[in-house]
C-alpha positions as CSV (number, residue, x, y, z in Angstrom):
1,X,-12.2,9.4,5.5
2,X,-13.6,12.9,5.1
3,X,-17.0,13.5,6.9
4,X,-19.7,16.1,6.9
5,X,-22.1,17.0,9.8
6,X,-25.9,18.0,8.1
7,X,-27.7,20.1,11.0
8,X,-30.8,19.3,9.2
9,X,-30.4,16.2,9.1
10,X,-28.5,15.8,12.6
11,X,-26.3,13.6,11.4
12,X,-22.5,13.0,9.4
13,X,-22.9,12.4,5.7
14,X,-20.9,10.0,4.5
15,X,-19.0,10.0,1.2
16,X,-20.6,8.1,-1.7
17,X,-19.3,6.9,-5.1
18,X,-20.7,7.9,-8.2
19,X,-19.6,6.9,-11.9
20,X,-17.8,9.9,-14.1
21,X,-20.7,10.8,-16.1
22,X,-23.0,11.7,-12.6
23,X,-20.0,14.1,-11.9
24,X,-20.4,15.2,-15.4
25,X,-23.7,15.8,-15.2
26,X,-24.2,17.8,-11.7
27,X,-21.0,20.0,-13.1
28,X,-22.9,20.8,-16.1
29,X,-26.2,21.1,-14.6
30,X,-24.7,23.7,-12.4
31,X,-22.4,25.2,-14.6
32,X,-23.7,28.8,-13.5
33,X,-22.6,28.1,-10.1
34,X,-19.8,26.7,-10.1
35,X,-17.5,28.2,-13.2
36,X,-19.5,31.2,-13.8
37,X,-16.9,32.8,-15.1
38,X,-16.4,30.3,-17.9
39,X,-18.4,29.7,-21.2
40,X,-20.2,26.4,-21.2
41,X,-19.9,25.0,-24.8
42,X,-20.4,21.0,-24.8
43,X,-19.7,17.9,-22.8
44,X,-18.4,15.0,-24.2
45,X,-16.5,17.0,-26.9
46,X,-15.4,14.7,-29.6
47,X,-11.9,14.4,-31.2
48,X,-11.1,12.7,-34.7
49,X,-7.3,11.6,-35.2
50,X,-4.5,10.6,-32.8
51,X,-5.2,12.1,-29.7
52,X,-3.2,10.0,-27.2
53,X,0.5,7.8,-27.7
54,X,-1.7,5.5,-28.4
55,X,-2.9,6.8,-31.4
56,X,-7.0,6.5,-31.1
57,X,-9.7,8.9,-30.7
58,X,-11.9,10.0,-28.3
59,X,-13.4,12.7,-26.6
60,X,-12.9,15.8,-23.9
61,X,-15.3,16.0,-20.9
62,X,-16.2,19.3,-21.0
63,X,-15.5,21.9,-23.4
64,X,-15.7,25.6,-22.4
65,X,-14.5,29.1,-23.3
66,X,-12.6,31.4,-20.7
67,X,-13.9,35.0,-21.9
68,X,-10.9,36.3,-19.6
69,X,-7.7,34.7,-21.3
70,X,-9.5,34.5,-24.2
71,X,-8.9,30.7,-24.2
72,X,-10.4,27.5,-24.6
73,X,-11.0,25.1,-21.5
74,X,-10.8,20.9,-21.5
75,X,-12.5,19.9,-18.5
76,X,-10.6,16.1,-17.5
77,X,-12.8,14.4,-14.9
78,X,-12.1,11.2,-13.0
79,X,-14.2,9.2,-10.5
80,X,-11.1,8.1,-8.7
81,X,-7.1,9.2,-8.2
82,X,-5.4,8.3,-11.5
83,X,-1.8,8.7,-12.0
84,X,-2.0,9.5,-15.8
85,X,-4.3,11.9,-15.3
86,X,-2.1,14.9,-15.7
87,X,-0.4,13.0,-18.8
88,X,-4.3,12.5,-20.4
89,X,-5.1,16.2,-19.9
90,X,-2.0,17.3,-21.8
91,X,-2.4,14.9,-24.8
92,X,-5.8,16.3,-25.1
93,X,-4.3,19.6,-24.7
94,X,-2.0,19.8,-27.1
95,X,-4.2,17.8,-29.5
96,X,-6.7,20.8,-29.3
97,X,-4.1,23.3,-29.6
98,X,-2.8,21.6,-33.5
99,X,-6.5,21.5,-34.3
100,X,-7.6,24.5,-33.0
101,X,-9.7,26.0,-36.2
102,X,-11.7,22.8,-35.9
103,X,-12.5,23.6,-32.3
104,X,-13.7,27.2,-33.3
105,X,-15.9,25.8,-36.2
106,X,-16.9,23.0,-34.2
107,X,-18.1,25.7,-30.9
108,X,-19.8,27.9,-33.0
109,X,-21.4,26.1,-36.2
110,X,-22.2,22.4,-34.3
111,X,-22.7,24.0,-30.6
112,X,-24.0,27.6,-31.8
113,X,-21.5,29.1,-29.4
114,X,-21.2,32.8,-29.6
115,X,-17.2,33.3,-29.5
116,X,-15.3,36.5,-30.4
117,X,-13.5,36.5,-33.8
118,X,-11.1,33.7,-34.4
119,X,-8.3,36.1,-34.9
120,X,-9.0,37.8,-31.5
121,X,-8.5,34.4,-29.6
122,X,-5.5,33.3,-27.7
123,X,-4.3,29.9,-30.5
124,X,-1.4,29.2,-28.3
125,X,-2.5,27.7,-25.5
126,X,-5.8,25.6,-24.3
127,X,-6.6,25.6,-20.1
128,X,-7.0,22.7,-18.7
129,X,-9.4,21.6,-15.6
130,X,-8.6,18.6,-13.9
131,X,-11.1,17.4,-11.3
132,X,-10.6,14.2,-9.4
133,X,-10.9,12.8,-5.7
134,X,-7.6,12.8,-4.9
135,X,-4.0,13.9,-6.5
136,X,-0.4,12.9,-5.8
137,X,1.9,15.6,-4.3
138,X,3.8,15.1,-7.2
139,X,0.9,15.8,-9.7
140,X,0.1,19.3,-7.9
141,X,3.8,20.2,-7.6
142,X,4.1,19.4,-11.4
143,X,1.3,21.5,-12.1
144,X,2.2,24.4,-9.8
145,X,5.7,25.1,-12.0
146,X,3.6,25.3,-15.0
147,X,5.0,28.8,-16.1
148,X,1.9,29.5,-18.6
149,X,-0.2,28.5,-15.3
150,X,-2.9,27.0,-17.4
151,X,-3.5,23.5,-15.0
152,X,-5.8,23.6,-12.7
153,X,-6.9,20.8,-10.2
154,X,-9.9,20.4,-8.3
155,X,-10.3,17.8,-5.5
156,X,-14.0,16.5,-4.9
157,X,-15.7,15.1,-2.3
158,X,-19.1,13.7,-3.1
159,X,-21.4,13.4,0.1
160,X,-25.4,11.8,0.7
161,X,-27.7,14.1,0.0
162,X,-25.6,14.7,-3.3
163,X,-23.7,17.2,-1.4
164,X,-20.1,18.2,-3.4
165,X,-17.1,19.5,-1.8
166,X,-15.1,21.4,-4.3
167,X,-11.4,22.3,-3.2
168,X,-9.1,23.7,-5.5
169,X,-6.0,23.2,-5.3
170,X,-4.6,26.1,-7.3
171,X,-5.7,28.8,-9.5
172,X,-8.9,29.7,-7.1
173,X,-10.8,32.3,-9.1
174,X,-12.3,33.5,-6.0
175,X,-9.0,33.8,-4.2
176,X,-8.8,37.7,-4.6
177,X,-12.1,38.1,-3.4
178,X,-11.8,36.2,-0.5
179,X,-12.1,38.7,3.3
180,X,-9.2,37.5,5.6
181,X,-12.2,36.1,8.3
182,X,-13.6,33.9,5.3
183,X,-9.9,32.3,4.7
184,X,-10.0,31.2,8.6
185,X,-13.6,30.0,7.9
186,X,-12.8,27.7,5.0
187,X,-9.4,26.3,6.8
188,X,-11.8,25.2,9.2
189,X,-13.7,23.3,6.9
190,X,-10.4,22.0,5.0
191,X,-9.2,20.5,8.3
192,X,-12.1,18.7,9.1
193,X,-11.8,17.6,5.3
194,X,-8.2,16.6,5.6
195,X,-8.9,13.9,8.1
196,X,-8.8,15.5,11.3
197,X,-11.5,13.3,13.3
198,X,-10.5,15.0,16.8
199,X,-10.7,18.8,15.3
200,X,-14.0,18.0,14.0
201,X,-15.6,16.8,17.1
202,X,-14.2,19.8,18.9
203,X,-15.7,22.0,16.0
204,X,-18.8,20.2,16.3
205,X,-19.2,20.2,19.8
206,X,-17.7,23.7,20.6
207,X,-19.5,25.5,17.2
208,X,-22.0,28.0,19.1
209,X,-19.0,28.9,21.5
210,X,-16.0,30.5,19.7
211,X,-14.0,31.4,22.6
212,X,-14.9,27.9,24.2
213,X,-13.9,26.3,21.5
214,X,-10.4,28.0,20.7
215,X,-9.6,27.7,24.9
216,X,-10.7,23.7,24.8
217,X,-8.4,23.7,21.2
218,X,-5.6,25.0,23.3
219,X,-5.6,22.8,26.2
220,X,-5.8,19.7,23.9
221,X,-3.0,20.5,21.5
222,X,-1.5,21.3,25.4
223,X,-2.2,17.6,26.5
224,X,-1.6,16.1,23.3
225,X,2.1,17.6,23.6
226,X,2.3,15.7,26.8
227,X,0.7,12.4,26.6
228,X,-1.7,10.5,24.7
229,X,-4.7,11.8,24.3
230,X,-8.5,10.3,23.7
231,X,-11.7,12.4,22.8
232,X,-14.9,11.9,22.6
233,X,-18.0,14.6,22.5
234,X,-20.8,13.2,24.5
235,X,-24.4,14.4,24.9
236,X,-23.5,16.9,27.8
237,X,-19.7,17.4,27.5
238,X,-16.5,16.4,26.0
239,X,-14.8,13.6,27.7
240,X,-10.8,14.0,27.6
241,X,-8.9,10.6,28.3
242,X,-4.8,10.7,28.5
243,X,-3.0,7.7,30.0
244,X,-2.9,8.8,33.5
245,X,-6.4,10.8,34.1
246,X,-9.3,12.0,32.8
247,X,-11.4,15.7,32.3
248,X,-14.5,16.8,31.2
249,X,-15.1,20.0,29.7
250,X,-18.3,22.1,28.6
251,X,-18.3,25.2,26.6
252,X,-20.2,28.3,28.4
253,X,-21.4,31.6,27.6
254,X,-19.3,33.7,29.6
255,X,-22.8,35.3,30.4
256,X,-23.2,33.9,34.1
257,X,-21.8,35.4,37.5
258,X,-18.6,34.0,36.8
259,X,-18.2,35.1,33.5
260,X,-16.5,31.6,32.6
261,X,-16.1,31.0,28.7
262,X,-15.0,26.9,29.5
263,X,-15.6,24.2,32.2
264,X,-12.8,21.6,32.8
265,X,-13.6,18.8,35.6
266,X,-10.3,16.5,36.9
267,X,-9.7,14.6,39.7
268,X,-6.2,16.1,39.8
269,X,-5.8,17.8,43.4
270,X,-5.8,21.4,42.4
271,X,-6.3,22.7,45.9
272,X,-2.7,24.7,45.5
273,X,-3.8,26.5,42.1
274,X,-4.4,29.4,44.0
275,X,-0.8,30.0,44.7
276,X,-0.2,29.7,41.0
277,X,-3.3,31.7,39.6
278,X,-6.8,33.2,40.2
279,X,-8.4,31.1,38.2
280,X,-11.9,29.6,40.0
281,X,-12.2,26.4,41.1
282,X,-14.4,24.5,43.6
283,X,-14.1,21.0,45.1
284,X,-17.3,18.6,44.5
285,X,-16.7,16.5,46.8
286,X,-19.7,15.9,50.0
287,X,-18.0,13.2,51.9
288,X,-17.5,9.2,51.8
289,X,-20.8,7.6,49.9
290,X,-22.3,11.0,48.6
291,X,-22.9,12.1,45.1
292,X,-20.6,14.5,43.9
293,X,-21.8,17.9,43.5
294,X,-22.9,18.9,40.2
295,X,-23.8,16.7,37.2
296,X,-20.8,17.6,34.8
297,X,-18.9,14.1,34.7
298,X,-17.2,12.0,37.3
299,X,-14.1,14.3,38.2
300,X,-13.7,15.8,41.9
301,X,-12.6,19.6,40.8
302,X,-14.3,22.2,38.7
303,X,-13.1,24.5,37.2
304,X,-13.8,28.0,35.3
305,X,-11.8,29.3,32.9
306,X,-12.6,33.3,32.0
307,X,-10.2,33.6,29.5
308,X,-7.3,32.6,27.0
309,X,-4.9,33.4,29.7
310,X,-6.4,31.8,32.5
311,X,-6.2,28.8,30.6
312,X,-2.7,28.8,29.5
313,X,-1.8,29.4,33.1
314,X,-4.2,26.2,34.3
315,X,-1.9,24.6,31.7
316,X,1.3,25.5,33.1
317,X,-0.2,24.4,36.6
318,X,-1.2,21.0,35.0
319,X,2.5,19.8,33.5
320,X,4.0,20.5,37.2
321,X,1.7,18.1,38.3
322,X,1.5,15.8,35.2
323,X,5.5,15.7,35.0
């Protein structure tokens, strides 16, 4: 299940169900914000005649205008993943498209919608928006070979605090705008999203400490490739559990007089990395019946990783003696 951490709130939000027409109404109370490039004409849009197969009327969701392709917009929401989504959303389509001087009179006579003239309006085709929790790899593949490219799906995720995830899964308008270092910032985000429990607690724990965070990444995804592998952020530091030992590991500054970016404590003897690396280390260990020096976790060894490279060779020192 897909979580979000509040900062304010100190605490992980958990998802929440709502009925359709809540979804309907934050989308349209926020219209603004979220499709400002679209012209908000009416929600629950009603249709007279055979709509569907099935012969019976109904109506649209949302209505809008795209000034852009000079198009009009049917807006499909659904609480939950439905299958026939895709199948709905064209029915209503097409419906619109064989009745589409009723939709102009309709939007500018009923709503008092200011439209260009009828004549300069594209009469061939009608967008559609799909927005749903969820949608089958068939669905967006279907949607993605659409030549005209007028599908688009939206993925929700509806949080406490009525916080809304929005992900779209194709036909981003903000796509060209997007820098290169906001792309990597909403990845981020879309991995925690996409069920990734052991990414988010490193993201949470690590998310003041960019270069602690992408060293710690590495050396999981390192023991991960090796054994299994158990986290879990604590208070003071992350513990690391694999079937065989265990580390703990603290993000630093790189500011002190070792300049260390990441702490990693094991009780595997590491008395030899020298001969393999100059990467720092110390031993904690006072003798039979003392207390360990230092307060960072159980483990005998510390030690201070500087940099990427340091911890890629502390790696290659670990699976000689892990193997």
């Amino acid at each position: 299940m897909a979580k979000l951490f509040s900062s304010r709130d100190n605490k992980i939000l958990m998802q929440v169900d709502k009925p359709e027409k809540d979804l309907r109404k934050i989308i349209c109370g926020n219209w603004n914000s979220l499709f400002p490039q679209l012209v908000f004409i009416a929600e629950e849009f009603p249709l007279k005649g055979a709509v569907r197969s099935s012969g019976t009327s109904g109506f649209v969701d949302i209505v809008a205008y795209n000034p852009s392709s000079k198009r009009f917009v049917v807006f499909e929401l659904k609480k939950d993943y439905d299958k026939n989504i895709t199948d709905q959303a064209a029915d209503y389509r097409d419906f619109m498209q064989e009745h589409f001087s009723d939709m102009y009179l309709n939007a500018t006579q009923k709503y008092d919608i200011t439209l260009p003239k009828f004549t300069e309006l594209n009469q061939n085709q009608v967008e559609v928006i799909l927005v749903a929790k969820k949608y089958s790899i068939t669905q967006i593949e279907r949607v993605k070979k659409i030549k005209e490219n007028n599908f688009t799906l939206i993925k929700y995720f509806w949080f406490e605090n009525d916080l809304i995830f929005i992900d779209y899964q194709n036909n981003d308008p903000d796509d060209i705008k997007i820098e290169s270092t906001n792309t990597k910032k909403i990845a981020d985000i879309k991995n925690i999203i996409n069920q990734s429990p052991d990414y988010y607690e490193i993201e949470k724990f690590f998310g003041l400490k960019p270069k602690a965070k992408e060293a710690f990444t590495y050396f999981y995804d390192f023991l991960k490739g090796l054994t299994k592998v158990d986290i879990e952020a604590q208070q003071s530091k992350m513990k690391i559990v694999t079937e065989k030992t265990t580390f703990s590991a603290v993000g630093l500054g790189g500011k002190s007089g070792r300049k260390s970016i990441l702490q990693i404590n094991t009780n595997i003897n590491i008395l030899d990395l020298s001969e393999h690396a100059e990467i720092i280390y110390e031993d904690r260990y006072r003798g039979e019946g003392v207390k360990k020096k230092g307060s960072l976790g159980s483990e005998r060894y510390e030690v201070f990783i500087r940099n990427m490279d340091e911890i890629r060779e502390f790696c290659d020192f670990l699976k000689m003696k892990l193997s």
